[in-house]
C-alpha positions in Angstrom: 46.5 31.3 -40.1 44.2 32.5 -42.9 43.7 29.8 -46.0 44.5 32.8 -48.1 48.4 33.2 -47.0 50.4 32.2 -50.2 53.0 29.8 -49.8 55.7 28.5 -51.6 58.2 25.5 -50.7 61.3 25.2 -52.4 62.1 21.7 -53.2 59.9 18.5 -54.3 61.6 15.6 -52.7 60.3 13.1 -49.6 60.4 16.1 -47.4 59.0 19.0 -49.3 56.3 16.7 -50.6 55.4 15.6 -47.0 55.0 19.2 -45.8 52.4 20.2 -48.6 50.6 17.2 -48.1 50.4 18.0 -44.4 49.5 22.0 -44.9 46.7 20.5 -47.7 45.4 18.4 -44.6 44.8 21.1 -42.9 43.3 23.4 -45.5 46.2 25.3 -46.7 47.3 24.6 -49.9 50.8 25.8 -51.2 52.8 25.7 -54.3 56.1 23.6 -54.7 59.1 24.9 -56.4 61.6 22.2 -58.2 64.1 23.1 -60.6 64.1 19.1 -62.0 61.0 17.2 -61.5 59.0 15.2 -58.2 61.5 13.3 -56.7 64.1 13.2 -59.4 67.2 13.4 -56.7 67.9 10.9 -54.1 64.3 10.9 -52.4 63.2 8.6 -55.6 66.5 6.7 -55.4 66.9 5.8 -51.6 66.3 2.4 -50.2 63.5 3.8 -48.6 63.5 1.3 -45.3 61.7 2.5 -42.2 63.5 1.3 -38.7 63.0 0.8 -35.5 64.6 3.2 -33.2 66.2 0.1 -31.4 68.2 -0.5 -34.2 69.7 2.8 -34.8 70.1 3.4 -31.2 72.2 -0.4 -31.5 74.6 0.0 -34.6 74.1 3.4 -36.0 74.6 5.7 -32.4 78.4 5.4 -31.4 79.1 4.8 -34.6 78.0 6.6 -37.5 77.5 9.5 -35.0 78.6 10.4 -31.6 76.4 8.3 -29.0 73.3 10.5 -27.5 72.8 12.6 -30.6 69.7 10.9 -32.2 67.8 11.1 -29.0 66.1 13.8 -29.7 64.4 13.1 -32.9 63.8 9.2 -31.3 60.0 10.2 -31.4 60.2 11.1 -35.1 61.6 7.8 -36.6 59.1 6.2 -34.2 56.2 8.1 -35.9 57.3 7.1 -38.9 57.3 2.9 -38.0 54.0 3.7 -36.8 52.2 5.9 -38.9 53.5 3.9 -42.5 51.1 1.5 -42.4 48.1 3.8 -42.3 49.4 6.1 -44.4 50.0 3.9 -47.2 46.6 2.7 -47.5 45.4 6.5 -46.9 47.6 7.8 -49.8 46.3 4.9 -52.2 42.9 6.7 -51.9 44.2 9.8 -51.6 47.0 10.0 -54.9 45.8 7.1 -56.3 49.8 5.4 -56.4 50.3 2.3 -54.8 53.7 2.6 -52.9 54.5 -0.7 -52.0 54.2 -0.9 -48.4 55.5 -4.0 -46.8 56.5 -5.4 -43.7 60.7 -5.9 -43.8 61.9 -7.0 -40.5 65.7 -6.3 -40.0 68.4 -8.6 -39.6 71.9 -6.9 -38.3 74.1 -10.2 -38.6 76.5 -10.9 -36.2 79.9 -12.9 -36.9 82.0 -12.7 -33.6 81.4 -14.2 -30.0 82.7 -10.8 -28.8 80.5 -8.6 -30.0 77.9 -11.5 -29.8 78.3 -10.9 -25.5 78.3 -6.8 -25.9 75.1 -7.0 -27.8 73.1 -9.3 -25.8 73.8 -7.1 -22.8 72.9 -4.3 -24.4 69.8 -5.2 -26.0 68.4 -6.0 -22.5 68.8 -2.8 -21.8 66.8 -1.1 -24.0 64.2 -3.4 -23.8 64.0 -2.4 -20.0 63.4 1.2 -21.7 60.9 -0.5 -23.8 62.8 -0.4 -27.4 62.1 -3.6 -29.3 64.8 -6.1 -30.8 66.0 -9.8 -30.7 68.7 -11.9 -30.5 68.9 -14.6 -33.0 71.0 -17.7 -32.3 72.9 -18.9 -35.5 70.3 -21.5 -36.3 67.6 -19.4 -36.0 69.3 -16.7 -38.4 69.9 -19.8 -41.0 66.4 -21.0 -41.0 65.4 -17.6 -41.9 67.9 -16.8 -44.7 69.1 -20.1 -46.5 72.1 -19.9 -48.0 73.5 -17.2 -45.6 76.8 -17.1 -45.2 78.1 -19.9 -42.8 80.6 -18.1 -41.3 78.1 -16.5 -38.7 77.4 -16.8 -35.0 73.8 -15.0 -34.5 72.2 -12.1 -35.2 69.8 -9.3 -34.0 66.0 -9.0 -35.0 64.4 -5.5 -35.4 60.6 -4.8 -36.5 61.3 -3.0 -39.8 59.0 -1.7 -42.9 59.6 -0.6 -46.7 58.1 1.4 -49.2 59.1 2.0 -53.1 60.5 5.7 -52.9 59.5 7.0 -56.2 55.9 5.9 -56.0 55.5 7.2 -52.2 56.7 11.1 -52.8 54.8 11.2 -56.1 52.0 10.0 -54.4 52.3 12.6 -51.3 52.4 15.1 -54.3 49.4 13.6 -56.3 47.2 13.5 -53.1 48.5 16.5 -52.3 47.7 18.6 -55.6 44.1 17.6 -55.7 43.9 19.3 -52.4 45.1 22.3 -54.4 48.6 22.5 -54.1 50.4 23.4 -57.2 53.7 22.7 -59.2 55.7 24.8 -60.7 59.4 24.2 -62.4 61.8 26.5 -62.2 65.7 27.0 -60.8 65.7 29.1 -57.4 68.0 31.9 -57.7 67.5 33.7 -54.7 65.0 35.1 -52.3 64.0 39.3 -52.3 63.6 40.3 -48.6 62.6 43.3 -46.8 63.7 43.5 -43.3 62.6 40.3 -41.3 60.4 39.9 -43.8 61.0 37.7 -47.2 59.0 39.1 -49.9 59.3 36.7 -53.1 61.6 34.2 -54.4 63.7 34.7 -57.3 63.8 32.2 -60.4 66.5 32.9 -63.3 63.9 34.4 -65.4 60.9 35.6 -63.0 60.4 36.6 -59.7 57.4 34.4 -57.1 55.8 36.5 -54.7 54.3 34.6 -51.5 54.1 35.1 -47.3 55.5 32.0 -46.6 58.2 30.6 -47.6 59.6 26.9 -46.6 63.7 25.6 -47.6 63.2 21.8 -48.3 66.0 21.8 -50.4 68.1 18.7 -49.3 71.5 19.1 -49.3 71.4 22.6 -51.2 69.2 24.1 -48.1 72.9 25.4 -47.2 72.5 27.4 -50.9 69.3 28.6 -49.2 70.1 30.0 -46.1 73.0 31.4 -48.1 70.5 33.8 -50.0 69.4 35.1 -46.3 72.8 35.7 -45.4 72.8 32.9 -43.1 75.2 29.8 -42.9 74.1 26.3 -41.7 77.0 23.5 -41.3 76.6 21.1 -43.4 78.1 17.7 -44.9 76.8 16.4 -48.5 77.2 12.4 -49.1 76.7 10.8 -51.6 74.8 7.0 -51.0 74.9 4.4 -53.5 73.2 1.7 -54.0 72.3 -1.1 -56.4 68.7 -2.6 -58.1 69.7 -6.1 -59.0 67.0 -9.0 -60.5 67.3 -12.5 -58.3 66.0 -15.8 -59.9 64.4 -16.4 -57.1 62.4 -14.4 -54.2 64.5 -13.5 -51.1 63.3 -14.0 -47.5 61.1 -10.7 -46.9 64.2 -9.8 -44.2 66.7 -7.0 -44.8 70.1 -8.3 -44.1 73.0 -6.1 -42.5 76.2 -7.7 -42.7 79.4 -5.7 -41.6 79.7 -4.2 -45.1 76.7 -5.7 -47.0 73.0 -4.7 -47.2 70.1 -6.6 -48.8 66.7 -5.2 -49.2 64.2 -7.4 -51.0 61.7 -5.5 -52.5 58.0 -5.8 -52.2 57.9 -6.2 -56.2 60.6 -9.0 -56.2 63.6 -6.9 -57.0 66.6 -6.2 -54.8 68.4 -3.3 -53.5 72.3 -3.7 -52.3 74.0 -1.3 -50.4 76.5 -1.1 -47.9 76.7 -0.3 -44.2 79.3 1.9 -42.4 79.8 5.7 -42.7 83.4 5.4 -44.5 83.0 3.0 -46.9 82.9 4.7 -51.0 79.3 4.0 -51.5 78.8 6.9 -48.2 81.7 9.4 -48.8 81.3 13.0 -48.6 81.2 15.4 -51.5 81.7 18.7 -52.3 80.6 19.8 -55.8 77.1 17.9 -55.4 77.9 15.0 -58.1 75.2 12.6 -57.7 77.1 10.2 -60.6 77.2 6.7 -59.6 80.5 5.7 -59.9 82.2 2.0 -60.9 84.5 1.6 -57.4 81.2 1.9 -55.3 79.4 -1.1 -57.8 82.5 -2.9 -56.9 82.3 -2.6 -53.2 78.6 -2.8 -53.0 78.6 -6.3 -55.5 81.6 -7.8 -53.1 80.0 -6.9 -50.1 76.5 -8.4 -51.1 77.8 -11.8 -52.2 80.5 -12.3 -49.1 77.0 -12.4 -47.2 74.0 -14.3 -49.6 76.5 -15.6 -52.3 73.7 -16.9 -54.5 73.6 -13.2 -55.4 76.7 -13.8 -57.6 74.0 -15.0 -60.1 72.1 -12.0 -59.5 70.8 -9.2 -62.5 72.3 -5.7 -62.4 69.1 -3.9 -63.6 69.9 -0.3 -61.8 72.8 1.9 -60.2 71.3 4.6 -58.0 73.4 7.3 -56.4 71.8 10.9 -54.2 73.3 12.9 -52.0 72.1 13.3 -48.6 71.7 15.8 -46.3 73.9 15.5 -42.4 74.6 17.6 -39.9 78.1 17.6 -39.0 78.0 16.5 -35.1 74.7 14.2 -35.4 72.2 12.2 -36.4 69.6 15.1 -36.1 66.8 16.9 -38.2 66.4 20.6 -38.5 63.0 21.7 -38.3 61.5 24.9 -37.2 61.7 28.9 -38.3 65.0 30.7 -39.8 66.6 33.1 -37.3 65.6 36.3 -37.8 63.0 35.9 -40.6 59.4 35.7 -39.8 58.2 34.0 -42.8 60.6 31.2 -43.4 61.0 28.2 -42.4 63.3 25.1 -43.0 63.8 21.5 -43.0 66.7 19.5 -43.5 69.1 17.1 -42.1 67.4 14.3 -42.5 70.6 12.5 -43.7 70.0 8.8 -44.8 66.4 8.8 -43.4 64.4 11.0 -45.6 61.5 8.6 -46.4 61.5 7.4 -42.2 61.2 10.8 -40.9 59.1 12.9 -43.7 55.7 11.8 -41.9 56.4 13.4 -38.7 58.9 15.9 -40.4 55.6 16.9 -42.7 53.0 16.8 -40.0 55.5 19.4 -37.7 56.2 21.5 -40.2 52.7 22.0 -41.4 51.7 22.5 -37.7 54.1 25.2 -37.3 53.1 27.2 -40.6 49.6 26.7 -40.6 48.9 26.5 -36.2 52.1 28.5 -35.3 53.3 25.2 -32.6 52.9 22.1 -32.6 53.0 19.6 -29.6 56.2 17.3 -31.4 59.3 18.2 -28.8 61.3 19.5 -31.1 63.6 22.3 -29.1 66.7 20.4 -29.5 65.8 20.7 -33.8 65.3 24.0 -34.1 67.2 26.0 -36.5 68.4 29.2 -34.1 70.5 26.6 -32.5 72.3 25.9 -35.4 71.8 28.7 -38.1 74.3 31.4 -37.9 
């Protein structure tokens, strides 16, 4: 593709930033469209945790989502747990923004002989398929976390990493922009199209002209297809979470309780959440309010100290709430081409892993604008399965 091809990408967040990094990699600069500011939705507010693909195959598949659906994007979140560590260092030259990269091994804690048995059995069998994970006896969980909760019987041990959200996207846009990619704000109205062909991008007050065009819009992408006469399913949640001040340092270990989870932060600080898809701090929404609410600080705050109650002492310094992106039937990404349009292209979906999966998300979608394929399997992500 000729350096010279103008395009645009609708939407500054973990994902949008990631693919005009990626295109600036490989020569092709672009310019991003965001009617806010870099990361000023929930790419800057996540918990931004990056985790093995053990882990979700173990307590998120079966669960969260109907077992088997994740498998196909398996070699994404493992790009992500491998690539983190170099790219951190790489974007600290590159954008000049630490992003607080750090190790964060995961703990999923276990409180029930029953489910104690089930897990054993099936972590062996993903380690026979070479997925990595641990079982903890009840000691060896309390030696790592003092002050756990007693009322425990093991736990499961995952390799696991962080970064601080904000920082990372700003500094995938930094690093990006003095490649030549450019910024511009404005609210996205609407696309002009021609046949299969979309020839500029409306804004409430002007009109962008470009050849390419790229929907990283989150969970307003459905908005986007929208303009193009095409309808993806879609299911908006809204995550909350919690940035509390501890009086002293937490075990570099994020905890998982049956409701409860603790993410100590490379800076000191912590991050509370909960776990489970039907709890208040993960309930879907359908007018896009990203408001924290006072019933979720509740839950999150109980939740928190029923597992490490020194936390009751802890410092409420932030309440963080974004709405995520989920396909209906899965734990999948959408990457690829619209249907029917030769020059645009889309990514979404990436549900409650936005900072794991923009890496690889980035580097495919830069290799199918700029290269035209790229060697990721993604067949089962594309959009013509899905768009209608």
């Amino acid at each position: 593709m000729s350096s010279q091809k103008e395009i645009v990408i609708i939407g500054a967040g973990a994902t949008g930033c990631s693919i005009a990094y990626h295109m600036a990699k490989l020569g092709v600069p672009s310019r991003i469209i965001e009617m806010d500011s870099v990361a000023a939705k929930a790419s800057g507010r996540a918990w931004a945790v990056i985790s093995a693909p053990a882990r979700i195959l173990l307590f998120f598949e079966g669960s969260a989502v109907p077992k088997g659906t994740v498998k196909p994007a398996l070699g994404l979140f493992q790009e992500g747990l491998d690539r983190f560590p170099q790219l951190a260092l790489e974007l600290k030259e590159e954008g000049g923004i630490d992003i607080e990269h750090g190790q964060l091994p995961a703990i999923n804690i276990i409180s029930q002989e029953s489910e104690a048995e089930a897990l054993k059995k099936r972590l062996s069998e993903l380690a026979s398929q070479g997925y990595e994970g641990k079982w903890l006896t009840e000691d060896e969980v309390k030696a790592r976390i003092p002050g756990i909760n007693p009322e425990i019987c093991g736990g499961v041990l995952f390799p696991g990493q962080q970064v601080e959200p904000y920082k990372y996207v700003l500094c995938l846009f930094q690093a990006a922009e003095k490649m030549g990619v450019e910024f511009k704000q404005g609210e996205v109205v609407g696309f002009r199209a021609k046949g299969a062909k979309v020839t500029s991008v409306k804004l409430a007050s002007e009109e962008v002209e470009a050849d390419i065009f790229v929907i990283a819009m989150g969970p307003w992408s459905g908005l986007g297809t929208s303009w193009l006469g095409k309808e993806i399913p879609m299911v908006v949640r809204r995550e909350q979470c919690l940035k509390v001040e501890v009086a002293r340092r937490l075990p570099a270990y994020r905890l998982l309780g049956n409701q409860a989870a603790i993410i100590p932060k490379v800076n000191g600080s912590v991050i509370l959440g909960q776990t489970g898809a039907h709890h208040v701090v993960h309930e879907e929404v359908t007018d896009f309010d990203d408001s924290p609410t006072e019933k979720a600080k509740n839950e999150i705050l109980s939740a928190a100290v029923g597992l490490l109650p020194e936390l009751e002492e802890a410092k409420l310094v932030e309440r963080r709430a974004g709405l995520e992106a989920w396909q209906p039937d899965g734990g999948i990404p959408m990457l690829g081409r619209v249907p029917d349009y030769d020059n645009v292209y889309i990514a979404t979906w990436l549900a409650t892993w936005g900072i794991q999966l923009s890496p690889a998300a980035g580097r495919v979608m830069a290799e199918l604008i700029v290269r035209g394929h790229t060697e990721s399997a993604i067949k089962d992500l594309s959009p013509a399965r899905f768009v209608k």
